[in-house]
Structure formats: structure tokens, C-alpha cells
C-alpha positions in Angstrom: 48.6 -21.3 -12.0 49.6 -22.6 -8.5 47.8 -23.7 -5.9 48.8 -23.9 -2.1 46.6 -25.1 0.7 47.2 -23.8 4.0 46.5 -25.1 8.0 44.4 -22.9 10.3 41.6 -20.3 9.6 43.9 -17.2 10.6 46.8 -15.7 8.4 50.0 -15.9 10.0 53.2 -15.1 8.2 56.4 -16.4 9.7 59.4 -18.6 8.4 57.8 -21.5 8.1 54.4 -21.7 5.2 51.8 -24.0 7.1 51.6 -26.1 4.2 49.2 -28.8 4.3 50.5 -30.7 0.8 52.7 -29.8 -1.7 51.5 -26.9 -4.1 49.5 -27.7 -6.9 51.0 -26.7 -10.4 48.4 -26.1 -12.9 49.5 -25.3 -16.7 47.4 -25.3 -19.9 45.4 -22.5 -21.4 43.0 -20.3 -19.2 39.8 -22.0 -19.7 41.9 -25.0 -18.7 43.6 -23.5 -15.8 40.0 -22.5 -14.7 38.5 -25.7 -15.3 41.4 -27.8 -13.9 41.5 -25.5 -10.5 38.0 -25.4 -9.9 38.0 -29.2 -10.3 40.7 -29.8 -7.6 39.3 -27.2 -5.4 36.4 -29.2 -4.6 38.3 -32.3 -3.7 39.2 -30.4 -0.7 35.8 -29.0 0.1 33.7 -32.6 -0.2 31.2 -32.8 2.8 28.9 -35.3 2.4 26.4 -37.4 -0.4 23.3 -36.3 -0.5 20.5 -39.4 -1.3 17.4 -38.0 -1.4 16.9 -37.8 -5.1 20.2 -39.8 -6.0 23.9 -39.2 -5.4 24.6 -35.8 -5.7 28.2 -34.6 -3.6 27.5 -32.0 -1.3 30.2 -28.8 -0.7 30.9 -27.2 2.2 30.9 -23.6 -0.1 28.6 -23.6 -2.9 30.2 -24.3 -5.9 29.1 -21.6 -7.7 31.6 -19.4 -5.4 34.1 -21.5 -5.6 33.9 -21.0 -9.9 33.6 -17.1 -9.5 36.5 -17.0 -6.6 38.8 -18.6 -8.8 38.1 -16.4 -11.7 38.2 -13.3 -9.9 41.4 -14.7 -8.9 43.1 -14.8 -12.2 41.1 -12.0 -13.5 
């Protein structure tokens, strides 16, 4: 599995990929690949610590949909 991460909210296709980093190579078996994606996913989508109740890491996109995006993805 690979994983890019792209600039701007609006597809654009031209010469040049709007890379943000270098693509992500992710290897292993599926429930790995899944795992391992779904993990490094969320680094990028960290918004905050919630306190009330303890420290719990807030997503901007519930993680839940980021789990079933992914598998629909390779599915």
C-alpha cells in the first residue's frame, strides 16, 4: 500500500504532484497494511486533547471513517 498526501482541498492534475511529504510505503499482510495506514492517517488529522475526563486525542474526522475509508479503499 502507498500513501501520498496532497496540498489544497481541490483536485488539480498538472505536471507537477502537490506533494506535501514523501509517499508513505506501507508493506506487510492486509490486516497489517490496514492497521499500519489507519495508524499514520491520524497523525495527520490530530486536532486537539480533550481533558475533561482525561487525555483522550481529538480528530478532526472521526475515526471510525477514517478505519472504514481505508478499507473501502483496498477493498
Amino acid at each position: 500500500m502507498r500513501i501520498f498526501q496532497y496540498s489544497g482541498t481541490i483536485e488539480t492534475i498538472k505536471e507537477t504532484p502537490k506533494l506535501i511529504s514523501t509517499p508513505k510505503n506501507i508493506n506487510g499482510n492486509i490486516v497489517k497494511q490496514l492497521k499500519d495506514a489507519h495508524e499514520y492517517v491520524l497523525t495527520f488529522l490530530r486536532s486537539g486533547i480533550k481533558i475533561s475526563s482525561g487525555f483522550v486525542t481529538q480528530y478532526q474526522i472521526p475515526e471510525r471513517a477514517i478505519k472504514e475509508a481505508i478499507t473501502n479503499a483496498v477493498v
